[in-house]
C-alpha positions in Angstrom: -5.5 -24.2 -12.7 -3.0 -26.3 -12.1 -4.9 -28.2 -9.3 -7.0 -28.9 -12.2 -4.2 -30.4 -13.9 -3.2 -32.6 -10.9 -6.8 -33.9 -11.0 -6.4 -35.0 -14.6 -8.9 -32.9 -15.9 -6.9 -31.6 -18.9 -4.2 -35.0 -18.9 -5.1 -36.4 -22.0 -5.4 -33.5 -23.8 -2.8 -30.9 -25.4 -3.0 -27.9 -23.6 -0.9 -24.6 -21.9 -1.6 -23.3 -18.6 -1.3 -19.4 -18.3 -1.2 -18.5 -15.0 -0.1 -14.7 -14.1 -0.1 -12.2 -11.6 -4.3 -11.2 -12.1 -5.1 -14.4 -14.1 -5.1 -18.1 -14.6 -6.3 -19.6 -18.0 -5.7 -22.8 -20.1 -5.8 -23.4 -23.6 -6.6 -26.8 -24.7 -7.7 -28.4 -28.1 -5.7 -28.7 -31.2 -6.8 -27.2 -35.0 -7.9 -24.2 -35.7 -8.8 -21.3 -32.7 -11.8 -18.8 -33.2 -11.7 -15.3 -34.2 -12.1 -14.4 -30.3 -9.5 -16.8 -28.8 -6.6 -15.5 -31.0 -7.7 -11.9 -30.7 -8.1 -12.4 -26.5 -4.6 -14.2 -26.7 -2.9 -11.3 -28.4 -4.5 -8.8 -26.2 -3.0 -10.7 -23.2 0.5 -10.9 -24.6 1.0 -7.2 -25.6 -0.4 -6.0 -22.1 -3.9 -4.3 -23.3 -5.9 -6.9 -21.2 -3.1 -6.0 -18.1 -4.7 -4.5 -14.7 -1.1 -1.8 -15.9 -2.0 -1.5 -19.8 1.2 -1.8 -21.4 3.2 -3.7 -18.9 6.1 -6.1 -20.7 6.3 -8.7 -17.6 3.3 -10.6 -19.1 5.1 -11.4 -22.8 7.7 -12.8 -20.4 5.2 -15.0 -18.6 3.1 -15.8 -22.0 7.0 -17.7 -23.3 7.3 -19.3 -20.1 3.9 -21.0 -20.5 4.2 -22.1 -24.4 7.7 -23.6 -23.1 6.6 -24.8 -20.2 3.9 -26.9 -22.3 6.6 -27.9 -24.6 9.1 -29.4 -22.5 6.3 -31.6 -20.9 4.7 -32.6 -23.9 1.6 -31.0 -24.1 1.6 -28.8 -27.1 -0.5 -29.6 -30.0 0.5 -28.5 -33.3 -2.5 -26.0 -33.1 -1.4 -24.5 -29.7 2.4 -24.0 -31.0 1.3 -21.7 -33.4 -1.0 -20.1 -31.8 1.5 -19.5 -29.2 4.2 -18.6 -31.5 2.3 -16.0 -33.2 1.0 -14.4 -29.9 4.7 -13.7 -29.1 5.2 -12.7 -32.4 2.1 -9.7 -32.3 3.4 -8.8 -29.2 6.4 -8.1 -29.9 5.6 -6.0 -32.8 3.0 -3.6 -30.4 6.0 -3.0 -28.6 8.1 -2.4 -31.5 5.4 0.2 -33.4 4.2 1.5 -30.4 4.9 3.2 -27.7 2.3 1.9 -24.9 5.1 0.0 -22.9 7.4 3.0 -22.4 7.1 4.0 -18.7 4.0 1.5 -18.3 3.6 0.8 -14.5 3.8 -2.6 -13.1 3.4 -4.0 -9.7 7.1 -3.8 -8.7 7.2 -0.6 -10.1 3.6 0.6 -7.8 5.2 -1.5 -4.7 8.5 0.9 -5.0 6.7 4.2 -4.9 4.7 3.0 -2.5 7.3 2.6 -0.2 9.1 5.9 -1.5 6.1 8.1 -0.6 6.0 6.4 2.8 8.0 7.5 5.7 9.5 3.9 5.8 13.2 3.7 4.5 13.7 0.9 1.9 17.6 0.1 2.7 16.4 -0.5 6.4 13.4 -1.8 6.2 12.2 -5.1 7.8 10.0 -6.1 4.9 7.8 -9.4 5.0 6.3 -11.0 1.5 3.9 -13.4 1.9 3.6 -16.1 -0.8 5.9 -17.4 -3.1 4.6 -16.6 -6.8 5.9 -15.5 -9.5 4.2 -11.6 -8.9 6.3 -11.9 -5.7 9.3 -13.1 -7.0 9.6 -9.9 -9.6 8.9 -7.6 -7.0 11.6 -9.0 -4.4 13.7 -8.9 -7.1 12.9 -5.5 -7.9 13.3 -4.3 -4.4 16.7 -6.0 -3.7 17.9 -4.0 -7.2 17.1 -0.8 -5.5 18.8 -1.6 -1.8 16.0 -3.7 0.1 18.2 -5.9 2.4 16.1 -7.5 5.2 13.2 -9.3 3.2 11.4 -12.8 5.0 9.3 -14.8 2.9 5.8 -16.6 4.6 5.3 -19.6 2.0 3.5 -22.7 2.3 5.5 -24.0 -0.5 8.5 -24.2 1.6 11.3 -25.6 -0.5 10.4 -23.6 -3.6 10.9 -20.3 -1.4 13.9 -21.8 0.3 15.5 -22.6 -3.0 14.4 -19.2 -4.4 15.7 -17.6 -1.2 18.9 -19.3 -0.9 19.7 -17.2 -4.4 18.7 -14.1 -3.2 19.4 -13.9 0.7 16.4 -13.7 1.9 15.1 -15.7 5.2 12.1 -17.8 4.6 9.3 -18.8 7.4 6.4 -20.6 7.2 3.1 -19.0 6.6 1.7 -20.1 9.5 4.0 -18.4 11.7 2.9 -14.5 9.9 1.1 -13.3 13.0 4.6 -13.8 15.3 6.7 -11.8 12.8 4.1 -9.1 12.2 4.9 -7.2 14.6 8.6 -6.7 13.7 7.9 -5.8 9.5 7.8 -2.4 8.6 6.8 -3.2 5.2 4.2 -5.7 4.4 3.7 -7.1 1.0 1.0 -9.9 0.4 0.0 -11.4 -3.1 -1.2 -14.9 -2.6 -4.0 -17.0 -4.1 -5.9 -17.8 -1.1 -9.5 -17.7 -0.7 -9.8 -16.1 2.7 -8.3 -13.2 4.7 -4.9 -14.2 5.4 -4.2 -11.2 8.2 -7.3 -11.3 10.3 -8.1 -7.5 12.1 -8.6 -9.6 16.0 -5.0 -11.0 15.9 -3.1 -8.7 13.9 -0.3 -6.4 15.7 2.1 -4.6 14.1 5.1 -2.2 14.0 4.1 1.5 14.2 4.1 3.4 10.8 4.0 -0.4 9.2 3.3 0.1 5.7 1.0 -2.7 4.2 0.4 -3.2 0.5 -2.0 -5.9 -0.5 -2.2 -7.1 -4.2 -4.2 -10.3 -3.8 -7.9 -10.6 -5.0 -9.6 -11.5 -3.6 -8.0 -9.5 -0.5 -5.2 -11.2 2.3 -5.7 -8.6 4.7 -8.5 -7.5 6.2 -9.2 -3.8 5.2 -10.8 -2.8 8.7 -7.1 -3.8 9.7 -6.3 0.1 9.7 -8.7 0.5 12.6 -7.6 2.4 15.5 -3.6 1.4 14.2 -0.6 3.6 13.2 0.0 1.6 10.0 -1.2 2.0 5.9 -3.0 0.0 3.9 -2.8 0.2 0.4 -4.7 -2.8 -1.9 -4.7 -3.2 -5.7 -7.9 -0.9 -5.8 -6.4 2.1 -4.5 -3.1 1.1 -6.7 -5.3 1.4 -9.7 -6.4 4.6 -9.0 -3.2 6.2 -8.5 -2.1 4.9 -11.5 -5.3 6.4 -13.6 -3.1 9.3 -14.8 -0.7 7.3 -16.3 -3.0 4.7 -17.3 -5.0 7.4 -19.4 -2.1 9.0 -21.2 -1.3 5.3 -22.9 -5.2 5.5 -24.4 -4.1 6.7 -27.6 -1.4 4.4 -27.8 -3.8 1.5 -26.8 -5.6 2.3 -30.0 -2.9 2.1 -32.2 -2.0 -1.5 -30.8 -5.5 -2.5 -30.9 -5.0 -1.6 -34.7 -1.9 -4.1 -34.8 -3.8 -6.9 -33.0 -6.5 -6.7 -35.4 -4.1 -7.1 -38.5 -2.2 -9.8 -37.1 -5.3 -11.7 -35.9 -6.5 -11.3 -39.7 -3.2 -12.6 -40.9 -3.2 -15.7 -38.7 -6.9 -16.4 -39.3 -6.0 -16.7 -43.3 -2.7 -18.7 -42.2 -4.9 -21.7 -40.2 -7.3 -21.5 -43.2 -4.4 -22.5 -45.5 -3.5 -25.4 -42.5 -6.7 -26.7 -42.9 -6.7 -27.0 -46.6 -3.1 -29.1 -46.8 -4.8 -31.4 -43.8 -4.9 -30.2 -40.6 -6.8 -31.7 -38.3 -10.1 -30.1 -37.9 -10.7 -29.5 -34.3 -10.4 -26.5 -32.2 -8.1 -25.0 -29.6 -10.2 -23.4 -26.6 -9.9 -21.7 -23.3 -10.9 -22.4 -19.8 -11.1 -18.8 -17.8 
């Protein structure tokens, strides 16, 4: 979505780009929001729309984006509240509830990963490709808990270099990931490109590589496995092993739906008010 922005689509009007590990949306418009738009908004921002329900990273991401769009200008007054009272409702789910405590996340499904695999973390050669926020977190993550040896394969060079300079890591160019294959044991991929990234014909890796792919649609070609010591996990198989936990947060999931539904009522009557002291009377939309 921000392509879309570099092509002017959205430059003349107010708008906020969300774009997070599993999805990329814009709000744009100023006024008054629908029923649905607020209610989807809140969703997002307390994790109940999250591939992990309950997971906090997305509030985090949510504030990035509303400042984001204020710093460069492009909030609308309809947008700032909207915004503003998103963080607000998720906050309180998190507060009255209890469906964020132990929720998995992707950094948190990358570690066990590697804990249940035969592949020692503070040894590791481990190679990340793309250089994303999703990727970022889970570096992060990894380094907390003694990861050491970590290359990055970007395209966007100078971000990763700058991001890498920070945190020790070595950084390569993407289009060097078949060379260096062969010398990861742990394999982490979670870009936005359309294609395979790690075709099955020119693929050769370590023995006992571990290989966890969180893009969708898929960087590495699943029939990768074939006739090769190495595992593949993807975000499929991730989401069933987190079922169990993903089950227990159900009731918990109902209670915040409860909260999102008061607080959705209570900004609905809110913008009314707005409207009536002379607001302008357009809307605010999204762009999935």
């Amino acid at each position: 979505m921000y392509r879309l922005r570099k092509e002017k689509v959205f430059e003349c009007v107010p708008h906020v780009v969300l774009n997070t590990c599993a999805r990329v949306e814009v709000y744009y418009g100023d006024g008054g929001a629908t029923e649905e738009i607020i209610r989807h908004l809140y969703k997002v921002t307390s994790g109940l729309d999250s591939f992990f329900i309950g997971e906090t990273a997305i509030q985090g991401q949510v504030k990035r984006a509303y400042l984001r769009a204020r710093e460069e200008g492009t909030l609308s007054n309809g947008l700032n509240h909207l915004f503003q009272s998103a963080l607000r409702a998720g906050k309180r789910v998190k507060r009255e509830t209890s469906i964020s405590k132990g929720a998995m996340s992707y950094e948190t499904a990358v570690l066990n990963l590697i804990k249940q695999s035969e592949v020692k973390l503070e040894s590791a050669s481990i190679m990340v490709l793309g250089m994303n926020e999703m990727n970022e977190i889970i570096i992060k993550y990894l380094k907390k808990y003694g990861a050491k040896h970590i290359m990055i394969m970007s395209r966007s060079f100078d971000k990763a270099f700058s991001f890498a300079k920070k945190y020790d890591l070595k950084v390569m160019p993407i289009d060097e990931r078949y060379h260096h294959l062969k010398h990861a044991d742990i394999v982490i991929s979670a870009t936005s490109a359309p294609h395979i990234l790690l075709e099955e014909s020119y693929a050769r890796f370590k023995q006992g590589a571990l290989l966890i792919d969180l893009a969708s649609p898929r960087d590495i070609a699943p029939g990768i496995v074939n006739n090769r010591d190495v595992t593949l996990y993807n975000v499929e198989d991730i989401g069933r092993m987190s079922f169990n936990a993903r089950e227990e947060r159900l009731k918990e999931k109902v209670r915040a739906e409860i909260i999102i539904e008061e607080e959705t009522a209570k900004y609905l009557l809110s913008q009314n008010r707005r409207s009536k002291i002379g607001e302008k009377k357009k809307s605010v939309c999204v762009y999935e």
